[in-house]
C-alpha positions as CSV (number, residue, x, y, z in Angstrom):
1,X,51.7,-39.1,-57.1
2,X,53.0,-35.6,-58.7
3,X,56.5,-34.3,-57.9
4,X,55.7,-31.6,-55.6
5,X,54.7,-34.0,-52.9
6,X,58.8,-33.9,-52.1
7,X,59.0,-30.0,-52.9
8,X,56.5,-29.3,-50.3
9,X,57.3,-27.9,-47.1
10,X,54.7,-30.2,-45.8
11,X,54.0,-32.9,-47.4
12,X,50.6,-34.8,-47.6
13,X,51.6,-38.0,-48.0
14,X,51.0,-40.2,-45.2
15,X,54.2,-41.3,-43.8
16,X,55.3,-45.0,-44.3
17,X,58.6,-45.4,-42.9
18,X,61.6,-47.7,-44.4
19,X,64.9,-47.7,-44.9
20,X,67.9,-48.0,-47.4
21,X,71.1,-48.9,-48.0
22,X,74.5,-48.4,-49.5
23,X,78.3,-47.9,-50.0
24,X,80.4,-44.5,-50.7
25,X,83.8,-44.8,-50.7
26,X,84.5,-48.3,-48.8
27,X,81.8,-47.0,-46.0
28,X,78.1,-48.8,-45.5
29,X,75.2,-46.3,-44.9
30,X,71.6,-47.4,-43.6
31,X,69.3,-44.4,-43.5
32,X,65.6,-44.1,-42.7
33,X,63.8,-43.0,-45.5
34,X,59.4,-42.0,-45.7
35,X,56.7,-41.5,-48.5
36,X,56.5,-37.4,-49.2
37,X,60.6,-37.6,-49.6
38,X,62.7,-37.8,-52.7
39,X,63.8,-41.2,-54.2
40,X,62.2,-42.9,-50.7
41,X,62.2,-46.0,-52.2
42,X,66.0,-46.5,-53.0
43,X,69.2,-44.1,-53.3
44,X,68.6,-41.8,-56.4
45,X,70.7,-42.6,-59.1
46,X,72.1,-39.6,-59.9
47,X,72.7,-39.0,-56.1
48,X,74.7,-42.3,-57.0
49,X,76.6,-41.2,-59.7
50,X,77.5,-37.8,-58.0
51,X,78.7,-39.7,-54.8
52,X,81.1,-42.0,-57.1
53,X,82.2,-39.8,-59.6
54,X,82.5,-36.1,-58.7
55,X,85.7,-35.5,-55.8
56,X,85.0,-36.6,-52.3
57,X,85.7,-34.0,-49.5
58,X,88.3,-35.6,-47.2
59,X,89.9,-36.0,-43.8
60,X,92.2,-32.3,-44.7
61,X,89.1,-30.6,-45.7
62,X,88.0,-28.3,-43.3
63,X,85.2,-25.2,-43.2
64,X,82.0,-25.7,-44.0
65,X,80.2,-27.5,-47.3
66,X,76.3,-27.8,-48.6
67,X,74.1,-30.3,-49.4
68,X,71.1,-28.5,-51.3
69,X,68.0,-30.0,-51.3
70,X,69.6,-32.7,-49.1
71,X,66.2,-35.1,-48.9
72,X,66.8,-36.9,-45.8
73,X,70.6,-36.7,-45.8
74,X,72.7,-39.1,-48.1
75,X,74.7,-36.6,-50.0
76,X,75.0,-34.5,-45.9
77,X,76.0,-38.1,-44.4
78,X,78.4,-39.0,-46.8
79,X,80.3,-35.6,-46.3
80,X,80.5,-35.4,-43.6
81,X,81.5,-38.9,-42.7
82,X,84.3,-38.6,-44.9
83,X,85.2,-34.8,-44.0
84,X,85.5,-34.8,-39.9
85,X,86.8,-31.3,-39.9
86,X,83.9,-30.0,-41.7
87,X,80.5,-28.6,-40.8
88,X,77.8,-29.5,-43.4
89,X,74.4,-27.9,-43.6
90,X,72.0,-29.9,-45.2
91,X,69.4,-27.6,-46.5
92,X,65.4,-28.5,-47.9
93,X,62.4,-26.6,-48.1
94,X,60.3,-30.1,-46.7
95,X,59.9,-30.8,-43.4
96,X,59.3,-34.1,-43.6
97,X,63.2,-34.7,-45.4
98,X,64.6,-32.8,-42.4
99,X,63.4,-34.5,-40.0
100,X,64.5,-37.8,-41.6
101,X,68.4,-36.2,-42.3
102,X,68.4,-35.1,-38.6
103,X,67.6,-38.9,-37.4
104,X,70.2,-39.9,-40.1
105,X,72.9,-38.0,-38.8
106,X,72.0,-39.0,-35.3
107,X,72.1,-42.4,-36.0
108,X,75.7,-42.1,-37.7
109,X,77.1,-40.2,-34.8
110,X,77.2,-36.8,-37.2
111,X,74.7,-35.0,-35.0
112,X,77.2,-32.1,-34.3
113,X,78.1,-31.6,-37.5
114,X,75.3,-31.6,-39.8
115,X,73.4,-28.9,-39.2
116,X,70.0,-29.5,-40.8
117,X,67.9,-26.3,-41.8
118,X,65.4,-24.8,-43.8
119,X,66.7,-22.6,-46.9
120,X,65.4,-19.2,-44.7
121,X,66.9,-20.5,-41.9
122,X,71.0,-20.2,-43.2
123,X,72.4,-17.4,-41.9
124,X,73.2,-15.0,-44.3
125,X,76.8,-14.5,-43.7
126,X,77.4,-18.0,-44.0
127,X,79.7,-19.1,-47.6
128,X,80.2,-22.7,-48.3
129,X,83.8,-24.5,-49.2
130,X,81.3,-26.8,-51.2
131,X,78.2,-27.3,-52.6
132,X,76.5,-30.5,-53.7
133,X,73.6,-31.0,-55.0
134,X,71.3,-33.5,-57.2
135,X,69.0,-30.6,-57.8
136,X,65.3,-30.4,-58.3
137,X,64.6,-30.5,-62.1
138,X,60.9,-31.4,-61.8
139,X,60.6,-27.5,-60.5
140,X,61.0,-25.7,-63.8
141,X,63.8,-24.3,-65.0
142,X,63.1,-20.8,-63.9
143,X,62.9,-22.5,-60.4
144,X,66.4,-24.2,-60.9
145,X,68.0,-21.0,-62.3
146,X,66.4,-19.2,-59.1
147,X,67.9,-22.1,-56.8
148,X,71.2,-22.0,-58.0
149,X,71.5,-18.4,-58.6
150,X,70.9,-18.0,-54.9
151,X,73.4,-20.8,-53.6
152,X,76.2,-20.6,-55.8
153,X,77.3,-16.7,-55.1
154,X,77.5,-18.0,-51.4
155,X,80.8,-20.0,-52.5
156,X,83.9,-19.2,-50.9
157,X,86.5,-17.9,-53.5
158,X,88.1,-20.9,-54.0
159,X,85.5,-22.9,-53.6
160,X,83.8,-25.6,-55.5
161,X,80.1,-27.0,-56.3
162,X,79.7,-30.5,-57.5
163,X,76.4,-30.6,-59.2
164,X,74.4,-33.7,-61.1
165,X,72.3,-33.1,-63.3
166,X,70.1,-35.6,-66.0
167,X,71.3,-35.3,-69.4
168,X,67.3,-35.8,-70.5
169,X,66.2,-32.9,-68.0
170,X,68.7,-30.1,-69.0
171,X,72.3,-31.2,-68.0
172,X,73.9,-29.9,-71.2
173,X,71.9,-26.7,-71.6
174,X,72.4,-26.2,-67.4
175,X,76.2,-26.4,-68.1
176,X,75.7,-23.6,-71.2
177,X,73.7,-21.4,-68.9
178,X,76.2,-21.4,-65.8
179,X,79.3,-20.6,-67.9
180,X,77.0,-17.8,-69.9
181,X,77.0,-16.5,-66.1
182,X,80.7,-16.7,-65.8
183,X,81.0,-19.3,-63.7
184,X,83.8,-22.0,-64.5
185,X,82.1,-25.4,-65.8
186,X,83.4,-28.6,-66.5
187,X,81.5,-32.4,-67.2
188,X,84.1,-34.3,-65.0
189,X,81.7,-37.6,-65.5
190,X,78.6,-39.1,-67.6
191,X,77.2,-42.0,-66.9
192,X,73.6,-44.0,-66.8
193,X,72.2,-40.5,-68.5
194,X,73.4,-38.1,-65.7
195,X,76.1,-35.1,-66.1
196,X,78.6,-34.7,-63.5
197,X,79.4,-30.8,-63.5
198,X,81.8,-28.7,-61.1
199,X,81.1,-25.3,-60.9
200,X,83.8,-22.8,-59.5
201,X,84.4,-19.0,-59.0
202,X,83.5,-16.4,-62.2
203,X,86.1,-15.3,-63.7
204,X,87.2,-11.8,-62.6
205,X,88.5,-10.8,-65.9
């Protein structure tokens, strides 16, 4: 099945329903996953690595953080399990991957605060504390430059974006290209092939 079935607002895979599990931080997650959704079949690896290596929001954090491209809601869940003082939107252009992070957050008791939208439907005024993400690669990289060049100006000032990124599918010319944009980048964590980056505020000099 080509990539785009999970880049689709509406997917045409017929829907077979399961579910996953795992552990962030001490806490056990079981989320319902589907066919037509990223990484249905087990939690991504690089969503992995960016859960246990980049900096976990916690119970002081407060305002409101992003999950882009949030599939059907592991990165969303996490934060805002271990952030209760945040709002998270978790943000995808497929239907199909909302709908699932909507029943995930309902089934966690994080209903209220995970606000589940698609990319047009943000509102515009909105800037972010945080932003993770395990971005789409499989797009292009004029897509991904798009993507992030739309997302990451919506950071507060002193905010931060934790992104992960495969080493094999750009992560070392991704990190070149954001600081040749001004942001600040640094490679906090490698492992099993993936790039760990956080990205914060261009410089003002």
């Amino acid at each position: 099945m080509s990539a785009d079935h999970y880049f689709s607002a509406e997917p045409d895979a017929p829907m077979r329903r399961g579910e996953i599990e795992f552990n962030v931080a001490g806490r056990d997650y079981r989320l319902a996953v589907a066919s037509g959704v990223f990484s249905a079949g087990r939690l991504d690896p690089g969503t992995a690595v960016l859960l246990r290596k980049a900096g976990l929001p916690g119970a002081s954090t407060e305002g409101t953080l992003l999950d882009l491209g949030c599939g059907y809601g592991p990165i969303a869940c996490v934060l805002a399990s271990e952030a209760p003082a945040a709002t998270v939107y978790a943000v995808d252009v497929n239907a199909r991957a909302r709908d699932l992070a909507s029943e995930n957050a309902e089934r966690l008791g994080l209903a209220g605060r995970v606000l589940v939208r698609a990319p047009e439907e943000v509102p515009a005024d909105v800037t972010f504390t945080e932003i993770w993400s395990n971005p789409p690669t499989h797009i292009g990289k004029a897509g991904l430059h798009t993507l992030l060049e739309t997302w990451l100006p919506r950071l507060a000032p002193d905010g931060v974006a934790w992104l992960v990124i495969n080493r094999n599918l750009g992560g070392d010319s991704l990190h070149s290209w954001l600081a040749g944009l001004g942001w600040t980048v640094e490679r906090t964590a490698s492992q099993r092939g993936f790039r760990v980056l956080r990205v914060t505020g261009k410089s003002t000099d």
